[in-house]
C-alpha positions in Angstrom: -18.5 19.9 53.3 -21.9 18.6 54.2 -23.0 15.5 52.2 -26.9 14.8 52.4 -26.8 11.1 51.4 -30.3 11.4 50.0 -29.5 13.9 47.6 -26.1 12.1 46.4 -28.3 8.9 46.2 -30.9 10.6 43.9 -28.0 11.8 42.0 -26.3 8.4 41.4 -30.2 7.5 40.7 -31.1 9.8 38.2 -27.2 9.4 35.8 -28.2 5.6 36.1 -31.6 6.4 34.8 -31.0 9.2 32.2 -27.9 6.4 30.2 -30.3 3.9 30.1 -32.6 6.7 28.7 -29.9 8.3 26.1 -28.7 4.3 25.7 -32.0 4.0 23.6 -32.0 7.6 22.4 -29.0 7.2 20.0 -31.1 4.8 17.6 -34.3 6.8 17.9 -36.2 8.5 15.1 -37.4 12.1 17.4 -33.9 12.6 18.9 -31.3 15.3 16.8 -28.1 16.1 18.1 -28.9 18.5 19.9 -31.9 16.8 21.9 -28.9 14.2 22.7 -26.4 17.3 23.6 -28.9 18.5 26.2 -29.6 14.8 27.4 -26.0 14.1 27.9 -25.5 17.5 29.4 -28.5 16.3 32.0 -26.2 12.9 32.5 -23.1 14.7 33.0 -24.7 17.0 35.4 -25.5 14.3 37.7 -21.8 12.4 37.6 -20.6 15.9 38.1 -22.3 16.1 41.5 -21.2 12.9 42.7 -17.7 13.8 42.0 -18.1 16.9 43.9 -19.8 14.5 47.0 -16.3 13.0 47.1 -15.7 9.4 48.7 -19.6 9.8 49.6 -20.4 9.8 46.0 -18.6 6.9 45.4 -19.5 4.9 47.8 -22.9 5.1 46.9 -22.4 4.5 43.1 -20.1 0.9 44.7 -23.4 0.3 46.5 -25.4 0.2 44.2 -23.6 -2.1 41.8 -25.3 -5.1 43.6 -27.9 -4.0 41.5 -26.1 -6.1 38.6 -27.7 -3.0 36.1 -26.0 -1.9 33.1 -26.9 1.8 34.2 -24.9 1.7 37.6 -22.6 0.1 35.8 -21.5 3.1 33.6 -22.4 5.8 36.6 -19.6 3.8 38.7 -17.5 3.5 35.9 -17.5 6.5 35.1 -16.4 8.2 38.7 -13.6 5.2 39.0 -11.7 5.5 36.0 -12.1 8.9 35.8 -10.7 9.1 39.3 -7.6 7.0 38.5 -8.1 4.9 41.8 -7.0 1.2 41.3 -9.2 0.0 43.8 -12.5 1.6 42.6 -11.8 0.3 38.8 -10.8 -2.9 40.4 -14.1 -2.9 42.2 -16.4 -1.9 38.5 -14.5 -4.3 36.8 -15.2 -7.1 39.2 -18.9 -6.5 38.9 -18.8 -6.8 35.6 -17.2 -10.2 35.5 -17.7 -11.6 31.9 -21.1 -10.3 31.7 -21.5 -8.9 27.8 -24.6 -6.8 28.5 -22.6 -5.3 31.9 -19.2 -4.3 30.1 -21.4 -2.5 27.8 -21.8 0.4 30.7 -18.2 0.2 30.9 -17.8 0.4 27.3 -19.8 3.7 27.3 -18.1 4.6 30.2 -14.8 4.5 28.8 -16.5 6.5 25.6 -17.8 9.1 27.4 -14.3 9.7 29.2 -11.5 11.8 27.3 -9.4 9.4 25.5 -5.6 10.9 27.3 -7.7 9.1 30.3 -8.4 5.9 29.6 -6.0 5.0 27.0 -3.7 3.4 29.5 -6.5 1.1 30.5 -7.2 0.4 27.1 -3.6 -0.9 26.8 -3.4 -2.7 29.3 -7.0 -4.7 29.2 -5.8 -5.9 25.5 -2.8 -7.0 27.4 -4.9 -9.0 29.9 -5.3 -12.7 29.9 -9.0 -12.4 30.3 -11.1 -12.3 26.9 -13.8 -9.6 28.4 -10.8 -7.5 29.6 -9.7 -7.6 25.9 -13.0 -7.2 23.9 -13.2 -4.2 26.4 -10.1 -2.3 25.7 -10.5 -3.5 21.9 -14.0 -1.7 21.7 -12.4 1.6 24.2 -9.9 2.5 21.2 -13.1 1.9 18.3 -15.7 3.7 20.2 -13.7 6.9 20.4 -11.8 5.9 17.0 -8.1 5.3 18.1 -6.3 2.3 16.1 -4.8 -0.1 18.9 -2.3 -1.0 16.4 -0.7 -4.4 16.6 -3.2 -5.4 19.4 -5.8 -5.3 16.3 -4.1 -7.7 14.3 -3.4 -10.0 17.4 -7.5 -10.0 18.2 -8.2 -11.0 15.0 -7.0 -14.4 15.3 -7.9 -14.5 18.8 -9.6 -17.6 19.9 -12.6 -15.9 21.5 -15.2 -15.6 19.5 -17.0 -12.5 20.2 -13.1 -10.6 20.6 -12.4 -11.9 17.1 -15.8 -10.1 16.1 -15.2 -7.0 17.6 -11.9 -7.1 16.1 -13.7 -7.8 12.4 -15.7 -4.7 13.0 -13.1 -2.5 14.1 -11.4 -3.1 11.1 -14.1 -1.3 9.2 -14.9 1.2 11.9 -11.2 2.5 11.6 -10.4 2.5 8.3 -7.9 0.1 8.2 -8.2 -0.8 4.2 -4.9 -1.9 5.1 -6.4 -5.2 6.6 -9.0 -6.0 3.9 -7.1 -9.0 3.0 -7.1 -10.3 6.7 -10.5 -10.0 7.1 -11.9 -11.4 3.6 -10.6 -14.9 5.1 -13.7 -14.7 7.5 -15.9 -13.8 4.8 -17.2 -17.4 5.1 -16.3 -18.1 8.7 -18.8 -20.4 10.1 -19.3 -17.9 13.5 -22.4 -15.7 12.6 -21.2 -12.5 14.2 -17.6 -12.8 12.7 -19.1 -13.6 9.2 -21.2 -10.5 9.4 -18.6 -8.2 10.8 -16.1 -9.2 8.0 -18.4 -8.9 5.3 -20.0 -5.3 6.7 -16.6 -3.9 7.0 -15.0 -5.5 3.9 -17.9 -3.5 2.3 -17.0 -0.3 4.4 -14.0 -0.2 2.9 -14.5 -0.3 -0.6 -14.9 -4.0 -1.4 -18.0 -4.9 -3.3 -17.6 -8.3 -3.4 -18.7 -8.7 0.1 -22.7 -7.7 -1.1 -23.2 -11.9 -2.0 -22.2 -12.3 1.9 -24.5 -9.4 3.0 -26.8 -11.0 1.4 -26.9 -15.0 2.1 -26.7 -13.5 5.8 -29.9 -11.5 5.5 -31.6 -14.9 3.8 -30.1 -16.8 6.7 -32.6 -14.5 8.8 -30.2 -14.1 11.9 -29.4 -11.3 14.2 -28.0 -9.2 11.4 -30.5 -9.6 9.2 -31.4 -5.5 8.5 -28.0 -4.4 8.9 -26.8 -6.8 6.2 -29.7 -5.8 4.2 -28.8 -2.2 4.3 -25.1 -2.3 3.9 -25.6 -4.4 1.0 -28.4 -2.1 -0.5 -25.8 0.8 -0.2 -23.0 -1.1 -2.0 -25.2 -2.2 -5.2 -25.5 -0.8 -8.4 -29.1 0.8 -9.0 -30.8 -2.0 -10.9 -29.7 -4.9 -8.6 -30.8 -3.0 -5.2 -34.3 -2.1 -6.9 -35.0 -5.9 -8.1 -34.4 -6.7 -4.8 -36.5 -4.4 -2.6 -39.2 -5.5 -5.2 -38.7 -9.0 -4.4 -39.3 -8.4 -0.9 -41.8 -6.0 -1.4 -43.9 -8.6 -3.6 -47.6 -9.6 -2.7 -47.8 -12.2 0.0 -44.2 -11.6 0.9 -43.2 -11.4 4.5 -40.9 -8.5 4.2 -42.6 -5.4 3.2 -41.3 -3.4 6.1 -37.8 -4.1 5.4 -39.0 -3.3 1.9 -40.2 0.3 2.9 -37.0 0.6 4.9 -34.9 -0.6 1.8 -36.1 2.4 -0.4 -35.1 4.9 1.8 -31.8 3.5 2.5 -31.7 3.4 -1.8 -33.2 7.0 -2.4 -34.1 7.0 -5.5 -37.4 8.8 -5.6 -38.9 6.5 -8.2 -40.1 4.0 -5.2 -42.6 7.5 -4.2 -45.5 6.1 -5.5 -45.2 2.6 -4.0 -44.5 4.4 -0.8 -47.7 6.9 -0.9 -49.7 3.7 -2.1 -48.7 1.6 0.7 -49.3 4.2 3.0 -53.0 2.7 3.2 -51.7 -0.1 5.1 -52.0 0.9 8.6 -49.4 -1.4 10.0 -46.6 0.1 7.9 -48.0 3.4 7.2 -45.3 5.0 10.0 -42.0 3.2 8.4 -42.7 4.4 5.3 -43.2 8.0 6.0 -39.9 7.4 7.7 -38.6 5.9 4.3 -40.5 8.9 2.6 -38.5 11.8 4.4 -35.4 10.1 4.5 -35.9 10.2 0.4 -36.9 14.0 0.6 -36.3 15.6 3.9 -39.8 16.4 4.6 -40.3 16.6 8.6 -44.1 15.0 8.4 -44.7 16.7 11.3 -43.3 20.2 11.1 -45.0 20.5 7.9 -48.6 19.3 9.1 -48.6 16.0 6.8 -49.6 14.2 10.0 -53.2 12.1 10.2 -55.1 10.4 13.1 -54.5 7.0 14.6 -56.8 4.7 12.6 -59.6 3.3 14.7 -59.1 -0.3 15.8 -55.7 -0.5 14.8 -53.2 -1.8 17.9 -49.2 -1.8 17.6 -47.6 -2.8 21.0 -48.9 -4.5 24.1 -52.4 -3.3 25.3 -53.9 -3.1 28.5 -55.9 -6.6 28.6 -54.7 -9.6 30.9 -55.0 -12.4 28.5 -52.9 -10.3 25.5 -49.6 -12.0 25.7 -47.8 -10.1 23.4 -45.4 -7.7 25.1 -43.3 -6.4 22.4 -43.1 -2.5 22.2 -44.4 -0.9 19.2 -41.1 -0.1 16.9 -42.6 2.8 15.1 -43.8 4.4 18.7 -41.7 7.9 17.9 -42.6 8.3 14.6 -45.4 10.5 13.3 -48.2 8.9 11.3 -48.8 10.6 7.9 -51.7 11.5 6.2 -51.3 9.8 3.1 -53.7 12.2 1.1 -51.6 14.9 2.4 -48.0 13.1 1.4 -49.3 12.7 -1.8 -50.2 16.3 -2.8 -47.3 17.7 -1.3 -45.3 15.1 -3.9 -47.2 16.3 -6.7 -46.0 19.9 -6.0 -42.4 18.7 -5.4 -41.6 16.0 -7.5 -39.9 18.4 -10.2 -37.1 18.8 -7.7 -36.2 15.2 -7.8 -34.9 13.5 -10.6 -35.5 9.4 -10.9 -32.3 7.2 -10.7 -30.1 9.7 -8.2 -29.8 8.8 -4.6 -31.0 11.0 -2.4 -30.7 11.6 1.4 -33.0 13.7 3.3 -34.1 16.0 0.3 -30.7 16.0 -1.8 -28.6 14.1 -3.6 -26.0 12.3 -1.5 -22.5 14.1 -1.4 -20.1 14.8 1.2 -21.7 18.6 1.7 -24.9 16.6 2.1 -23.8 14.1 4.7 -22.4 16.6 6.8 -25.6 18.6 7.0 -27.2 15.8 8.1 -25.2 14.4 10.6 -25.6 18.0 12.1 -29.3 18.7 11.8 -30.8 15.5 11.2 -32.6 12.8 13.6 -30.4 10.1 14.9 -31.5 6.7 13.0 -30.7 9.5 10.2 -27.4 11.0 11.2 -26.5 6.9 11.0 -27.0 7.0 7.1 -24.7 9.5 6.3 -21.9 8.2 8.8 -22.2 5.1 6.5 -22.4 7.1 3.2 -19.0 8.7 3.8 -17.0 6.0 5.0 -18.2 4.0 2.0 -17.0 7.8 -0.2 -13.5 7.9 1.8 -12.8 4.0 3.0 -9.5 5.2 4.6 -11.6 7.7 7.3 -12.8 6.3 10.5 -16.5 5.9 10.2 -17.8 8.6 12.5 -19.3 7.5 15.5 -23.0 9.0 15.7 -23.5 7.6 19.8 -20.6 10.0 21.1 -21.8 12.1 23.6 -23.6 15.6 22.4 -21.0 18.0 24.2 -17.7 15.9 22.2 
């Protein structure tokens, strides 16, 4: 067979490229499952090629390693354990090293793979004397929802840290309610991550003690800040949750966004007004249309609720040379509603909602509901509903909203 090496290379380009695209597409608010389907369908098409190109197509993947990029990382990863060949896994694994951010490409390498084909590797990496080897095969078995059985317990006493995390967050990932009174001993380990992980998944499974955790780890304003915010506001009565979101929301507070986010992960369609009134506030007007149709399941833009960019306003990095801010505008993907137009289409609606019931995308939250929308719905919403029914049935395996489209 005649291999054209350019064609193979653009190939091995192009799979690289298209992760790193779906990598960001799995958290973002314009992506449904079927957007992701066809973009995995796009990635797969490409590794599929480079299999057919043979030792060619490997070869070029091993090249391009030296790259050190998480993207090459999975495209290699990919055609080597899905080949079998020692060598070539040997090879991925090596260019990995104990690099977190790199493993993560053979994390989602191994995800993407059937599990029948990796789960010998997953074995034997929580076998290995290396900790990156182990916090590998741990998260192989939780990304495709496979209990590693007594290698669990053994990681969560490991001495590495971030294995004894991944370990803490498994627990709640598979459903192990078993374990509950392992992991509560970490509910006040000093180790942010495993502090967070035991409290989210002590929560996951049904305990709601772990909320005063959740939340001395969102005042503690660390990396888990929202996600402890949200679990928590999930796992609180009605009252408490809506004290709290009006704390934050408060004049002069600094947290009005998480605010906005709070009352859609609540539901409760008395926060509507507060939403359509801070809608005049340019800076959080796209968040809280987010918040808004999370509540109701009005698509702001199918429906034509959408207004104009306001003039003068900026959100991201601009074009001058002396503007050193270069963070990317959060709310980019969303639409921008017309808040004139929200608020009629409330007052013709409102009589289908009913104050003090949680809703998720435009009804009340049940397992029926849930399912619907982790079939139709956007992605950042397909990962409420994953929550919302492990929290319902804390023996299931939270269901993993970053497989690939085609599983």
């Amino acid at each position: 067979m005649l291999i054209i090496r350019e064609i193979v290379t653009q190939h091995a380009e192009e799979s690289a490229f298209l992760w790193l695209l779906r990598d960001s597409a799995i958290y973002e608010p314009h992506y449904k499952l079927s957007d992701l389907a066809e973009l995995d369908d796009r990635v797969e098409a490409h590794i599929d090629e480079l299999r057919v190109a043979g030792d060619a197509g490997w070869e070029i993947c091993r090249e391009a390693l030296a790259l050190e990029e998480t993207g090459e990382i999975f495209t290699a990863a990919v055609l080597a354990f899905g080949s079998g060949i020692e060598e070539r896994i040997k090879f991925v694994l090596e260019a990995v090293g104990d690099d977190d951010e790199l493993s993560r490409g053979v994390i989602s390498a191994l995800g993407w793979i059937p599990y029948e084909k990796i789960e010998n590797h997953a074995f034997d990496f929580m076998k290995s004397e290396s900790p990156a080897l182990r916090r590998i095969g741990l998260a192989a078995f939780a990304v495709h929802r496979k209990d590693p059985g007594q290698f669990l317990i053994t990681a969560l006493s490991d001495s590495d840290a971030f294995l004894k995390a991944r370990a803490l967050r498994a627990v709640g990932e598979l459903g192990r309610t078993d374990l509950f009174p392992v992991i509560s001993v970490y509910l006040n380990e000093e180790d942010e991550n495993c502090r967070f992980f035991a409290a989210w998944s002590a929560a996951l499974l049904g305990n709601g003690s772990a909320v005063s955790v959740l939340r001395r780890i969102f005042e503690s304003d660390g990396i888990h800040t929202e996600k402890a915010f949200s679990m928590a506001l999930r796992k609180m009565n009605l009252p408490d949750a809506h004290e709290w979101v009006r704390e934050l929301s408060s004049e002069g507070s600094n947290h009005r966004r998480l605010a906005a986010n709070g009352y859609g992960v609540i539901g409760d369609p008395v926060a509507i007004p507060w939403l359509i009134q801070m809608m005049e506030m340019p800076g959080l007007v796209r968040v809280i249309g987010e918040s808004f149709s999370m509540i109701t399941g009005v698509d702001i833009a199918y429906e034509d609720l959408e207004g104009e960019w306001p003039e003068g306003f900026e959100a991201g990095p601009t074009e001058e040379p002396e503007d050193e801010d270069v963070e990317m505008d959060p709310d980019e993907d969303l639409p921008w509603p017309e808040p004139v137009l929200i608020s009629e289409w409330w007052h013709q609606n409102k009589n289908n909602f009913r104050t003090g019931t949680r809703y998720l995308c435009g009804k009340p939250i049940t397992q029926e509901q849930c399912h619907h929308v982790l079939r139709h719905g956007y992605q950042r919403q397909r990962a409420a509903p994953a929550i919302e029914l492990a929290i319902l049935n804390p023996a299931r395996p939270l269901f993993e909203v970053r497989d690939p489209g085609f599983r």
